[in-house]
C-alpha positions as CSV (number, residue, x, y, z in Angstrom):
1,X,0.7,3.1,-68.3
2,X,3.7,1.0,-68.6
3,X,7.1,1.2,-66.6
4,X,9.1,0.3,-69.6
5,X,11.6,2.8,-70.5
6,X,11.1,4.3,-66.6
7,X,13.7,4.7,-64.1
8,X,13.2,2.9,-61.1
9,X,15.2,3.0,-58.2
10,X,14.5,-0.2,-55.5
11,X,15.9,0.7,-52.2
12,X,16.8,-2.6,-49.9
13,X,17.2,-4.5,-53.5
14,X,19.5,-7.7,-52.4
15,X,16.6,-8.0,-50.0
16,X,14.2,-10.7,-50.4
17,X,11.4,-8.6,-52.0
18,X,13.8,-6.0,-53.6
19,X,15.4,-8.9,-55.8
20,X,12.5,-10.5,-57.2
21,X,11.0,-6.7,-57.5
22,X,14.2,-5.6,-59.6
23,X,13.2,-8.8,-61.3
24,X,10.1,-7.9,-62.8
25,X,10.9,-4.6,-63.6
26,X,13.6,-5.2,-66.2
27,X,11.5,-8.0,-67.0
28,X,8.8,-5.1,-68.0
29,X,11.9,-2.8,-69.5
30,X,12.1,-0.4,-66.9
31,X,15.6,0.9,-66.2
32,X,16.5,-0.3,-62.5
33,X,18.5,0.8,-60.1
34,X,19.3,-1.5,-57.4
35,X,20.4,0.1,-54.1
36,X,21.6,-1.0,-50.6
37,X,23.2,-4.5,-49.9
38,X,24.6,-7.1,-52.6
39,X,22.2,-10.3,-52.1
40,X,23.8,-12.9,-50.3
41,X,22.4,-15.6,-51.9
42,X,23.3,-15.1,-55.5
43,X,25.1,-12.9,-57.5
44,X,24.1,-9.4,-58.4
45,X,22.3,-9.0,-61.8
46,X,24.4,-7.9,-64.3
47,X,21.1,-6.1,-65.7
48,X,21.0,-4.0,-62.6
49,X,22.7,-0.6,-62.2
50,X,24.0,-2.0,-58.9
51,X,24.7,0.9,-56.2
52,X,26.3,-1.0,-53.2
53,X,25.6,2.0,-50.6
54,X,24.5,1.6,-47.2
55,X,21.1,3.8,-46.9
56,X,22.5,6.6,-44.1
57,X,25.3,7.4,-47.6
58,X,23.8,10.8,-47.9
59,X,25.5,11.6,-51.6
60,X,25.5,7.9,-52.8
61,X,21.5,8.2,-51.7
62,X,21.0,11.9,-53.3
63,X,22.8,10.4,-56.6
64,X,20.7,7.3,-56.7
65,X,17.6,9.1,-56.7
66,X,18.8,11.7,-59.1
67,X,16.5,11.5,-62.3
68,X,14.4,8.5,-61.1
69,X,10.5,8.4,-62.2
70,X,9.6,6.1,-59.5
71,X,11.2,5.5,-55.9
72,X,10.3,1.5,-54.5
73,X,11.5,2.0,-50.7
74,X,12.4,-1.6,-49.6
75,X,14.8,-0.5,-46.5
76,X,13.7,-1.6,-43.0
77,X,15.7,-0.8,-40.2
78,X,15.7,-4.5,-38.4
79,X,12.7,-7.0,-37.4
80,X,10.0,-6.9,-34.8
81,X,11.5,-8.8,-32.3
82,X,15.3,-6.7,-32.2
83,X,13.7,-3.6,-32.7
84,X,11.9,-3.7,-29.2
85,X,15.5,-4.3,-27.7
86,X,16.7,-0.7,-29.4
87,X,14.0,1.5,-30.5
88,X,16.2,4.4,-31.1
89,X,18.3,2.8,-33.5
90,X,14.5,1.4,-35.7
91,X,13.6,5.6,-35.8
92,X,16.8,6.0,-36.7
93,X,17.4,4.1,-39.0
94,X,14.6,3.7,-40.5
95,X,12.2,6.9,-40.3
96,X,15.3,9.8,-39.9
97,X,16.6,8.2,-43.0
98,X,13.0,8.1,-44.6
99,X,12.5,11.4,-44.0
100,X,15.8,12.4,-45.7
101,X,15.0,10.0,-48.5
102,X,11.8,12.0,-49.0
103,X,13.4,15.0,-48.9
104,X,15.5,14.2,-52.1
105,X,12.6,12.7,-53.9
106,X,10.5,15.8,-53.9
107,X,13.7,17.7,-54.7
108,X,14.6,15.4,-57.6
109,X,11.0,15.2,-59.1
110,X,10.3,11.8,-58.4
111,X,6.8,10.6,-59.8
112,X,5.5,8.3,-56.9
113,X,7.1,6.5,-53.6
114,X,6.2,3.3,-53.1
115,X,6.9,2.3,-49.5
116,X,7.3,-1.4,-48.4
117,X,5.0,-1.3,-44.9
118,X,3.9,-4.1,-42.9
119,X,0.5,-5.6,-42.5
120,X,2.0,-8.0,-39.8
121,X,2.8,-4.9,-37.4
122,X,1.5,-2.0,-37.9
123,X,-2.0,-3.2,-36.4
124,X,-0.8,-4.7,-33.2
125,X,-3.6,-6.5,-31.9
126,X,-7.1,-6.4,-33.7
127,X,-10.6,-6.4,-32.3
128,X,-11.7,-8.1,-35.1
129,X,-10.5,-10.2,-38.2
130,X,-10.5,-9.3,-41.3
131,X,-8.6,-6.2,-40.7
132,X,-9.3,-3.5,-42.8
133,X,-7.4,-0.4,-43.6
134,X,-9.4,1.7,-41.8
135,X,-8.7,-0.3,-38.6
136,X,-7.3,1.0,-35.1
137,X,-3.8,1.1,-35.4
138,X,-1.7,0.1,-31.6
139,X,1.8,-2.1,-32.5
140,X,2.8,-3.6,-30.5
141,X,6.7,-3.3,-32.0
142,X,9.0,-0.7,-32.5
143,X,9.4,-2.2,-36.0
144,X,5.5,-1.3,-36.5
145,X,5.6,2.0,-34.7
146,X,8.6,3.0,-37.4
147,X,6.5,1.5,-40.4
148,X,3.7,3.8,-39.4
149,X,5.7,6.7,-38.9
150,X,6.8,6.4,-42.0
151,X,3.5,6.4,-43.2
152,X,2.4,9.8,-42.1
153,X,5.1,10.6,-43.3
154,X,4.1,10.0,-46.5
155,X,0.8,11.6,-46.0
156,X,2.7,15.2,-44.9
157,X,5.0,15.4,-47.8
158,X,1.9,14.7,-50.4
159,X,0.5,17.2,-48.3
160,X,2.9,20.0,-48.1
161,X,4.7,19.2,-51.4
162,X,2.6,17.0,-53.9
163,X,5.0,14.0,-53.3
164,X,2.7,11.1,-54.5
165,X,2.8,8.2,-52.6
166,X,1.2,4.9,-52.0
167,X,2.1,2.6,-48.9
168,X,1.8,-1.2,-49.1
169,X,0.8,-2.8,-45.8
170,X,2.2,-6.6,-46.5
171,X,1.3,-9.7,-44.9
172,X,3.7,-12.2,-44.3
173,X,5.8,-13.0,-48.5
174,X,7.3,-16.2,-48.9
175,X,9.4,-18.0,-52.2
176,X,12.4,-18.1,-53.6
177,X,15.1,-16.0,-52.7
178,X,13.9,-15.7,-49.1
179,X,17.1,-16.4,-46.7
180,X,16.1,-19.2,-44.0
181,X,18.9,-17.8,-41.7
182,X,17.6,-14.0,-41.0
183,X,14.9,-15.2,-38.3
184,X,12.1,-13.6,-40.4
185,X,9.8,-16.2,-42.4
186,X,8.7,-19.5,-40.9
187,X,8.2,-21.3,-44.7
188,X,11.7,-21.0,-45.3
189,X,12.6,-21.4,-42.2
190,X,11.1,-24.4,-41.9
191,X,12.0,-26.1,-45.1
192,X,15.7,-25.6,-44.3
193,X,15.1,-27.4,-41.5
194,X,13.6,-30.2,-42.7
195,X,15.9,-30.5,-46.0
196,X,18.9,-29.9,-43.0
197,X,17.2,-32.8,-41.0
198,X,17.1,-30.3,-37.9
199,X,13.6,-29.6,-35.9
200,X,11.4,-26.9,-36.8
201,X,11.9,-24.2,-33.8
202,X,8.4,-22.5,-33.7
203,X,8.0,-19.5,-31.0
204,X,5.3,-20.2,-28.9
205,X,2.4,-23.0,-29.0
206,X,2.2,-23.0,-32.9
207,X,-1.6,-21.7,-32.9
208,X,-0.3,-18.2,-34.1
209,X,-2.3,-17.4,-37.1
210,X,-0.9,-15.5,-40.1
211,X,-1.9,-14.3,-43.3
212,X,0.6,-15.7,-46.2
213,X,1.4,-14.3,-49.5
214,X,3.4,-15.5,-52.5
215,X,6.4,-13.5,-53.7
216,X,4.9,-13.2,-56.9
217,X,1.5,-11.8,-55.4
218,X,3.5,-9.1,-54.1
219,X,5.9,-7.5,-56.8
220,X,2.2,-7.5,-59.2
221,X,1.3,-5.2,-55.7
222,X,4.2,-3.4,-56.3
223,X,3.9,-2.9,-59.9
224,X,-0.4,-1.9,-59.6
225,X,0.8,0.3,-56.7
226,X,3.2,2.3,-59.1
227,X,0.8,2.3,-61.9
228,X,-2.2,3.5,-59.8
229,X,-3.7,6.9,-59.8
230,X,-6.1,6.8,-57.2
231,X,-6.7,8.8,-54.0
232,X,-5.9,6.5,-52.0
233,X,-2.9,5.8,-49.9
234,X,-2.8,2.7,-48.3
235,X,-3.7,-0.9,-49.4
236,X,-3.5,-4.2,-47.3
237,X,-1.6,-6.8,-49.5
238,X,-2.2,-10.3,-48.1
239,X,-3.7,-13.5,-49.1
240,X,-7.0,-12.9,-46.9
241,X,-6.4,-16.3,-45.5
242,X,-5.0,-17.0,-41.9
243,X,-3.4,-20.2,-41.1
244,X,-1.7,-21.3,-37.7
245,X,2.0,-21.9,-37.7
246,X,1.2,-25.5,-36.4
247,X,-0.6,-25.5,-40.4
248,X,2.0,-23.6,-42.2
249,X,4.7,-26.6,-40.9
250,X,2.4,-29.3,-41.8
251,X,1.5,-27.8,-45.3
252,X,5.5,-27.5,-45.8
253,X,5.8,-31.5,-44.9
254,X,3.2,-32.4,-47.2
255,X,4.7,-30.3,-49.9
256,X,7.9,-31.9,-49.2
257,X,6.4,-35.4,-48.5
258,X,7.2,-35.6,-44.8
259,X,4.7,-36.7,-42.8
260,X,4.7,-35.1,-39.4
261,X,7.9,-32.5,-39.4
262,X,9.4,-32.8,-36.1
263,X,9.2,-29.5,-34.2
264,X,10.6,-27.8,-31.1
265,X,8.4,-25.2,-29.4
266,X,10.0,-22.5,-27.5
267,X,8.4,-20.0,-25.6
268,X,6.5,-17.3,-27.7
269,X,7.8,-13.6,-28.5
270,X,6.4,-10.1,-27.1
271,X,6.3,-8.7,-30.5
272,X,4.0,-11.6,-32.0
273,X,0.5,-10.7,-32.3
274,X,-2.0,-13.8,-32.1
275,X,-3.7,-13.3,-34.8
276,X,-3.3,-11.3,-38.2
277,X,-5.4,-11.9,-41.1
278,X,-5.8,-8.6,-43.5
279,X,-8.9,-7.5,-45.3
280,X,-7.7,-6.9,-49.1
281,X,-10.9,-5.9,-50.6
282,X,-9.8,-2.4,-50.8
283,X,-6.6,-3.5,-52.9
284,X,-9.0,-5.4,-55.6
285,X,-11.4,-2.4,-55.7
286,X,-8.9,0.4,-56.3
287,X,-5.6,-1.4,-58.0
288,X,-7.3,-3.9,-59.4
289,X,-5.1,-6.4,-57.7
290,X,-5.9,-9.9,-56.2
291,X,-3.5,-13.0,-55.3
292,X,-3.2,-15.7,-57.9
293,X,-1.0,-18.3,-56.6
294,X,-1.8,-21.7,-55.8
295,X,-0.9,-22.5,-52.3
296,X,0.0,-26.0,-52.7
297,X,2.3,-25.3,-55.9
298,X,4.0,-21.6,-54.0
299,X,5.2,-24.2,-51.3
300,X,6.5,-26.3,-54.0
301,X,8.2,-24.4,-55.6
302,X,9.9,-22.4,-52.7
303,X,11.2,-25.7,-51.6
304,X,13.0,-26.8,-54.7
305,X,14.2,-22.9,-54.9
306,X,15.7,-23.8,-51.4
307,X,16.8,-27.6,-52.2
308,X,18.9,-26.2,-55.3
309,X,20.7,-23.3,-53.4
310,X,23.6,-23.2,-51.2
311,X,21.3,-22.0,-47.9
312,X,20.2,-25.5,-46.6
């Protein structure tokens, strides 16, 4: 199956994800609609059917999704770390409006939902590493409480109405396009800061380990998830790899050509778990996807993405 010709509809599409995600599907010919806020950091795509709606617009939403084959949900309500402060305005924003956006999908006869979920939170702390779908699920966030939520969600409406969905459980994306200023991605974060001459701020003692994945890892995810007509419903999308934040800075030095970044440690967040590497064996198996990109060369290029914009 191909997406060319499709209607796709990417909710959250001036995000970080949803831009490169729009990318490739009008790269493929698919007809895109790109919902929710203008990007920030460039202009919107004149290839785009641009809707410039906030997601609680109940007839801008019910309009958007009108005749759409496929549904890319991309919409979060906030991060980790400010959703533990409110977490009656992450359900919602996030789930209550999910479940509304569900709502018009089965109505509209949308093909497939293919929800944006996070493989960072949704786990909490593991027992053991890799972690596996299957795993016990405690977050440890109201951000990952909302994206599993959601995911049951997913499960009932298949259930009740034969809304087909898939759920993709992502690590932690970096590349171009990701905005240094929104407190969410310690690459870009700390690029900026070296390119800005400013210390890296990391939270905590830097020996937080992560799994990282390349933008470009993740739309293929995206676009395997939409063509996939498995059983299952959930698939970890990671690099399989964990690497400590302390790494992660000195891997951006080297791939900038500073030896030694100069950091500032501040004291570490409730939301961060200590340790998050995701088992994606099950994503290889059944979507017949795996990461390709070089580490060495993703870093490079997100820094020159970053030294040519107007964020640092």
């Amino acid at each position: 199956m191909t997406l060319a010709g499709r209607s796709c509809l990417v909710l959250g599409a001036g995000g970080f994800i949803g831009q490169a995600l729009s990318d490739r599907l009008v790269a493929e010919g698919a007809l895109a609609r790109a919902y929710g806020r203008r990007p920030r950091l460039r202009d919107p795509d004149p290839r785009f059917d641009w809707w410039g709606h906030d997601f609680s617009d109940d007839l801008a939403l019910a309009r958007a999704v009108d005749g759409c084959d496929y549904v890319f949900h991309l919409i979060g309500g906030t991060l980790p770390e400010s959703a533990n402060r409110n977490p009656e305005a992450e359900i919602l924003g996030s789930v209550n409006r999910t479940i509304h956006l569900l709502d018009l999908c089965r109505m509209s006869g949308v093909r497939k939902v293919v929800f944006a979920s996070s493989g960072g939170t949704v786990y909490g702390i593991p027992k053991s590493i890799p972690i596996g779908e299957t795993m016990e699920t405690f977050p440890i966030s109201a951000y990952g409480i909302a994206k599993l939520t959601i995911e049951k969600f997913l499960y009932l409406y298949k259930y009740l109405h034969g809304l087909e969905s898939v759920a993709l459980r992502i690590a932690n994306p970096f590349g171009p396009y990701q905005d240094p200023g929104r407190r969410q991605g310690i690459i870009a974060a700390a690029i900026a800061s070296i390119f800005a001459g400013r210390p890296i701020e990391i939270w905590g003692d830097g020996t937080v380990i992560r799994d990282f994945i390349y933008i470009d890892d993740v739309i293929s995810a995206f676009i395997a998830a939409a063509d996939y007509d498995g059983p299952t419903g959930i698939f970890n999308i990671g690099s399989g790899i964990g690497r400590s934040v302390n790494e992660i800075v000195a891997s951006v030095g080297q791939a900038i050509g500073v030896d030694a970044p100069h950091r500032i440690y501040r004291q570490g967040r409730p939301s961060d778990v200590p340790v998050n590497v995701l088992d994606i064996a099950l994503a290889r198996q059944e979507l017949a996807w795996a990461p390709t990109a070089d580490w060495a060369e993703s870093l490079r290029s997100t820094a020159e993405w970053l030294k040519t914009s107007q964020t640092v």
